[in-house]
SEKE-337528 format. One record per residue (C-alpha): residue in one letter; x, y, z. Coordinates in nm, 3 decimals, decimal comma, always signed. Layout:
% SEKE-337528
<'A' <X Y Z>>,
...
***
This chain:
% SEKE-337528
<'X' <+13,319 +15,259 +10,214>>,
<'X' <+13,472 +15,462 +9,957>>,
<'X' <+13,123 +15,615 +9,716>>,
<'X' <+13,173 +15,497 +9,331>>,
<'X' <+13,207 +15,812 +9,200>>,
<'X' <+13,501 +15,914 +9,484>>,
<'X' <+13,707 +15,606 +9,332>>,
<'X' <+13,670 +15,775 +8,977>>,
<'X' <+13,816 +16,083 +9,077>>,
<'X' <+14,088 +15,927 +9,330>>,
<'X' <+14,216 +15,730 +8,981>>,
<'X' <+14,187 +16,069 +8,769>>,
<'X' <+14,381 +16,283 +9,095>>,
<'X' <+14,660 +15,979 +8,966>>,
<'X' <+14,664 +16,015 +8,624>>,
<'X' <+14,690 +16,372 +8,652>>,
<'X' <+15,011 +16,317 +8,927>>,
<'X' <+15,142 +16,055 +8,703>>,
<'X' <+15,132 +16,338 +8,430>>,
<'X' <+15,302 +16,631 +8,619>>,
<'X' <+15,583 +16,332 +8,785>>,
<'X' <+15,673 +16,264 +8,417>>,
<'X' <+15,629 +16,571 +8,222>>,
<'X' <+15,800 +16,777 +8,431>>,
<'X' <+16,093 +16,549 +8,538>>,
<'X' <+16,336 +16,698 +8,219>>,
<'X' <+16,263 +17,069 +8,384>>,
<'X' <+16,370 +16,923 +8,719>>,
<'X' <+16,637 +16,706 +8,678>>,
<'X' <+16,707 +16,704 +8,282>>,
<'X' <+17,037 +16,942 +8,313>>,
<'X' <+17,161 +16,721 +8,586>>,
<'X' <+17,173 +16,401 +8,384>>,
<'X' <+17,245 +16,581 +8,034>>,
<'X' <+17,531 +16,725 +8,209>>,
<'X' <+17,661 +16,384 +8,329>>,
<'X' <+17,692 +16,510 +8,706>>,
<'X' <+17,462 +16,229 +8,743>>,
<'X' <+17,285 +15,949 +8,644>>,
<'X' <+16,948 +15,900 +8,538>>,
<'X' <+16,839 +15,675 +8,820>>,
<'X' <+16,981 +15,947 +9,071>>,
<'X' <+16,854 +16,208 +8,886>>,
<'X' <+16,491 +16,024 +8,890>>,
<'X' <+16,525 +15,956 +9,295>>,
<'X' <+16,642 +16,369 +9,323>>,
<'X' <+16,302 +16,422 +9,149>>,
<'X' <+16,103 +16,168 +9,301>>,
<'X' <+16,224 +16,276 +9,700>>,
<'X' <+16,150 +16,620 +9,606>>,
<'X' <+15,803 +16,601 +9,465>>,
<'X' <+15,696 +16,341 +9,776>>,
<'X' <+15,855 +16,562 +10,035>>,
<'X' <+15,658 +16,857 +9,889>>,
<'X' <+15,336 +16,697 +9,886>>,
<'X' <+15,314 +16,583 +10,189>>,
<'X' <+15,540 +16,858 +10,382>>,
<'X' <+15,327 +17,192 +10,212>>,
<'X' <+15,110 +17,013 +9,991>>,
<'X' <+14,810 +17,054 +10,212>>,
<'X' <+14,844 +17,410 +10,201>>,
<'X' <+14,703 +17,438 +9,857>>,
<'X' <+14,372 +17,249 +9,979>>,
<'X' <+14,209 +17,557 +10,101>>,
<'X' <+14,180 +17,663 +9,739>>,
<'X' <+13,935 +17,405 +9,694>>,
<'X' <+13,776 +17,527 +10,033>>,
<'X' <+13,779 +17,885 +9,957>>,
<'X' <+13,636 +17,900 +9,598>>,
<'X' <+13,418 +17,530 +9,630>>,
<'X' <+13,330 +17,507 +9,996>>,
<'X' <+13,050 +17,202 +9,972>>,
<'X' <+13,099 +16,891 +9,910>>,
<'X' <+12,990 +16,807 +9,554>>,
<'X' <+13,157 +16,460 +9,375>>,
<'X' <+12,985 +16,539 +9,028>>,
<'X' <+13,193 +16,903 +9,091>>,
<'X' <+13,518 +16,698 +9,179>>,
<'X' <+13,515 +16,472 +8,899>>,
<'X' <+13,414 +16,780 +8,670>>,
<'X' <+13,730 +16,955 +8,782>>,
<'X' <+13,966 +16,656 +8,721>>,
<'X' <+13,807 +16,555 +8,432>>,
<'X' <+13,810 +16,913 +8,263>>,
<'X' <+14,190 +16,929 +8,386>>,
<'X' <+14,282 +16,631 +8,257>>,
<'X' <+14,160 +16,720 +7,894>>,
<'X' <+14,314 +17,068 +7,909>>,
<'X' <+14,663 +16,929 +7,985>>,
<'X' <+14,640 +16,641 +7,710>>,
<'X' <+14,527 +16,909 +7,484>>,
<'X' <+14,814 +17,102 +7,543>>,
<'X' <+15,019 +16,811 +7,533>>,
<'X' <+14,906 +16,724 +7,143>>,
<'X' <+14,935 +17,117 +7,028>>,
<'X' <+15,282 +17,083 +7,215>>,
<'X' <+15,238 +17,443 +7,373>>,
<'X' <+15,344 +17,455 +7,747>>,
<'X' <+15,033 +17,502 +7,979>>,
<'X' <+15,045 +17,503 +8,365>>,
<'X' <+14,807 +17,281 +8,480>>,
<'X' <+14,768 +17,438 +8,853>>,
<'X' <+14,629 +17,720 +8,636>>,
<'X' <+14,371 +17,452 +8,445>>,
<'X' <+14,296 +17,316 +8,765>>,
<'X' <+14,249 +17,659 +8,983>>,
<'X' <+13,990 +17,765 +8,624>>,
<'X' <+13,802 +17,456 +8,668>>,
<'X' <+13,723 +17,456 +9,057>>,
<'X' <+13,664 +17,857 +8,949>>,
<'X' <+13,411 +17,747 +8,642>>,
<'X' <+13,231 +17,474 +8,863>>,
<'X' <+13,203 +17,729 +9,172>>,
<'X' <+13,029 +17,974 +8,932>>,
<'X' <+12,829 +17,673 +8,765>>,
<'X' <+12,698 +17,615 +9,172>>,
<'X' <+12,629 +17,956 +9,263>>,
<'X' <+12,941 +17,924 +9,544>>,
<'X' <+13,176 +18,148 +9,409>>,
<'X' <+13,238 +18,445 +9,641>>,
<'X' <+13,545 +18,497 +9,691>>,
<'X' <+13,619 +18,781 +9,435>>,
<'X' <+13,966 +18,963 +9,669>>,
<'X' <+14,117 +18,601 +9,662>>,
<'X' <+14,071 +18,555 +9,286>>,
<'X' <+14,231 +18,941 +9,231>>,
<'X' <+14,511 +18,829 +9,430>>,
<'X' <+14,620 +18,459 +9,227>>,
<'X' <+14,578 +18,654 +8,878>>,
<'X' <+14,793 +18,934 +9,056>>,
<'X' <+15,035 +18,662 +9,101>>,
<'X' <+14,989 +18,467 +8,795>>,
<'X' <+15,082 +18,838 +8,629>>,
<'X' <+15,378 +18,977 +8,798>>,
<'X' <+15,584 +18,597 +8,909>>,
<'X' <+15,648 +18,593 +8,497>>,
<'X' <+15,784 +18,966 +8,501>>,
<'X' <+15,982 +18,888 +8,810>>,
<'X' <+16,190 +18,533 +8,661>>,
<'X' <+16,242 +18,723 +8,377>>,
<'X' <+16,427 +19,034 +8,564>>,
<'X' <+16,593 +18,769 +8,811>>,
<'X' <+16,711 +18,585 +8,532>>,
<'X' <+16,872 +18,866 +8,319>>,
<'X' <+17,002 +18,981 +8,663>>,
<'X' <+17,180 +18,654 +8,754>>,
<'X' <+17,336 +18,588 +8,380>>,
<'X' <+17,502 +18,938 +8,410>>,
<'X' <+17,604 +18,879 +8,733>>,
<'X' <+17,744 +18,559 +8,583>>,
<'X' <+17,925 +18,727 +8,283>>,
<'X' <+18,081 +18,964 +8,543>>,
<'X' <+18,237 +18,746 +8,766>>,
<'X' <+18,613 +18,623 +8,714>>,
<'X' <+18,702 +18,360 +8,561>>,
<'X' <+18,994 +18,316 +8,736>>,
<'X' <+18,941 +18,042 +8,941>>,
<'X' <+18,724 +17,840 +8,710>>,
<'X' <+18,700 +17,488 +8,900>>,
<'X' <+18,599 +17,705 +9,201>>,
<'X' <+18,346 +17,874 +8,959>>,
<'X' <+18,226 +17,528 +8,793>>,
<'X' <+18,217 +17,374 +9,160>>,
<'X' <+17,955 +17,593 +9,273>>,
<'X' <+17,771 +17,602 +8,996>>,
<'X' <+17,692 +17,191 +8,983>>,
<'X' <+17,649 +17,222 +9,332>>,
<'X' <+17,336 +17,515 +9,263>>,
<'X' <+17,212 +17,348 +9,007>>,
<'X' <+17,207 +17,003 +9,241>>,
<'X' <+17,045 +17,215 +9,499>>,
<'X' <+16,805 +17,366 +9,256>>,
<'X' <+16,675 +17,053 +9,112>>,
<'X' <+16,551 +16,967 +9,420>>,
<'X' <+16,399 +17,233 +9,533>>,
<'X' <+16,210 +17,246 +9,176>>,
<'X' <+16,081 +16,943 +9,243>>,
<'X' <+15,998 +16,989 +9,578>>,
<'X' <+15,787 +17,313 +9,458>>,
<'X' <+15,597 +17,097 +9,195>>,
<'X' <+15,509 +16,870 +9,463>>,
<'X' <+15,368 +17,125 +9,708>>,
<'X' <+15,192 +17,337 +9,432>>,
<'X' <+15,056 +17,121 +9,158>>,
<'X' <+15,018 +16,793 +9,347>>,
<'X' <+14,903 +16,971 +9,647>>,
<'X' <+14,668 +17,147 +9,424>>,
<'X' <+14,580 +16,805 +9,272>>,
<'X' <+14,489 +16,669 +9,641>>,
<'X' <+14,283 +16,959 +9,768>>,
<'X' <+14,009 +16,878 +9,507>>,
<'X' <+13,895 +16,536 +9,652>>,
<'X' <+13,708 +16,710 +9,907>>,
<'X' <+13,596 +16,448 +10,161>>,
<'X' <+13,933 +16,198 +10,111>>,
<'X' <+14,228 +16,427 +10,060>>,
<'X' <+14,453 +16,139 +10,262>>,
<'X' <+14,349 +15,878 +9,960>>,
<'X' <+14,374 +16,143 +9,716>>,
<'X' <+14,727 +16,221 +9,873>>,
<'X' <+14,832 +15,909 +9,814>>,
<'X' <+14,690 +15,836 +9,547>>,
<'X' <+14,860 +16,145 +9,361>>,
<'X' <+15,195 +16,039 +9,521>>,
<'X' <+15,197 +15,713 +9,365>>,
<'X' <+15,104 +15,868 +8,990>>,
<'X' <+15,388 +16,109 +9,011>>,
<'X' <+15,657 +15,821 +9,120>>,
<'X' <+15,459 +15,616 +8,849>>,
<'X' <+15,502 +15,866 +8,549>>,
<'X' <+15,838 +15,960 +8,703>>,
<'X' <+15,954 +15,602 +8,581>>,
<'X' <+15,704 +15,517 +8,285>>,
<'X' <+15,678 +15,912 +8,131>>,
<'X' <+16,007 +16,025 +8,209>>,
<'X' <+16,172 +15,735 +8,007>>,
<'X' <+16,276 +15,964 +7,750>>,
<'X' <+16,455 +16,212 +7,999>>,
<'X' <+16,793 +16,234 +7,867>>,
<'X' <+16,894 +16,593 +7,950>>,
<'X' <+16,772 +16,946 +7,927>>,
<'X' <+16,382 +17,035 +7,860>>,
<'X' <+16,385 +17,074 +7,464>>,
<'X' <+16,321 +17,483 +7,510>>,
<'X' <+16,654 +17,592 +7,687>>,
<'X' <+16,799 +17,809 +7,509>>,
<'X' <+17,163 +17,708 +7,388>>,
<'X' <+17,368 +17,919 +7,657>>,
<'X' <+17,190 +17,671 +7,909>>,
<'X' <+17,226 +17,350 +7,735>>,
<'X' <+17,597 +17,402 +7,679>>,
<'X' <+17,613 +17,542 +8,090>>,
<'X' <+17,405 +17,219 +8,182>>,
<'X' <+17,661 +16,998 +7,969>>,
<'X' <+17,975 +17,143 +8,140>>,
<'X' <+18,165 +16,921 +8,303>>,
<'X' <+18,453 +16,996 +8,551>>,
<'X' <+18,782 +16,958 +8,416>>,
<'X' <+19,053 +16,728 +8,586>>,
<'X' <+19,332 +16,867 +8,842>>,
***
């Protein structure tokens, strides 16, 4: 039987997959169905494949975070870390600033470590805020790279050109999803210590819930992209 205080955090490990299903479902699949290459139902099922495939394919990867920094099993520490997670992303929600909430979640298994006396794992620590630093700097160079590569090409065989590009941004959508589902949901999972198949679950379902309920809004590109990328995401191929 299934302690009291397990159930709690199974139905906060939920709420918080429901969240990242919805919120993140314009960054996934928004410039697909703003740019009409699909609809929103397909575009929904592209996002909903992706993030289940990704939990349950790498997902359990991330679990060893939990293990590494919070190695006992503590339910007053697991519902802490949900519970502190889940008011960090609402927070950010209401001041509308973008937060990553694998970052509020990895900070709260870190806090409640510290708060037990189990944190000692200072090299693996060094090594996420290594990556937490230079993954920014790297999109950014990527990103500058690819445009100019893009403004350098010829535009000489344009449906050709346009072709490819709805097929990247298909592919990309997916795998954007998938990544969500293997990082943040996995990350999600991992902190239910002693049920991570309920929790796995249970997370799955939120993010195909808030997929459907959240994402109800999703009617193209996130609200941030610049204009260059809306007007790429609304491009449609012309006729032969």
């Amino acid at each position: 039987m299934i302690p009291a205080l397990d159930i709690v955090s199974l139905a906060l490990a939920g709420l918080l997959g429901m969240a990242v299903g919805g919120n993140n479902l314009s960054a996934c699949c928004g410039p697909l169905i703003g740019s009409g290459m699909v609809n929103r139902r397909t575009g929904i099922l592209i996002a909903i494949t992706g993030y289940i495939l990704g939990l349950a394919l790498e997902g359990p990867k991330l679990f060893r975070v939990r293990e590494i920094f919070l190695p006992i099993d503590t339910p007053t520490g697991t519902l802490s870390i949900l519970l502190a997670s889940l008011i960090i992303f609402f927070g950010g929600e209401l001041s509308k600033i973008p937060l990553s909430l694998s970052k509020a979640l990895t900070g709260a298994i870190l806090g409640v470590s510290i708060a037990l006396g189990t944190f000692n794992s200072s090299g693996y620590l060094a090594l996420i805020l290594a990556f937490w630093f230079l993954v920014p700097l790297a999109a950014t160079a990527l990103g500058i790279l690819l445009v100019g590569v893009d403004d350098r090409l010829s535009p000489r065989n344009l449906w050709l050109k346009l072709s490819l590009l709805k097929t990247g941004l298909l592919v990309v959508s997916f795998l954007s999803a998938y990544v969500l589902g293997s990082n943040t949901l996995g990350l999600i999972a991992g902190v239910v210590y002693n049920q991570t198949i309920y929790a796995t679950v249970a997370v799955g379902l939120g993010a195909i819930l808030g997929t459907f309920i959240l994402g109800r809004r999703c009617r193209g590109p996130p609200p941030g992209l610049p204009r260059p990328l809306r007007r790429l995401s609304g491009c449609r191929l012309p006729r032969r």
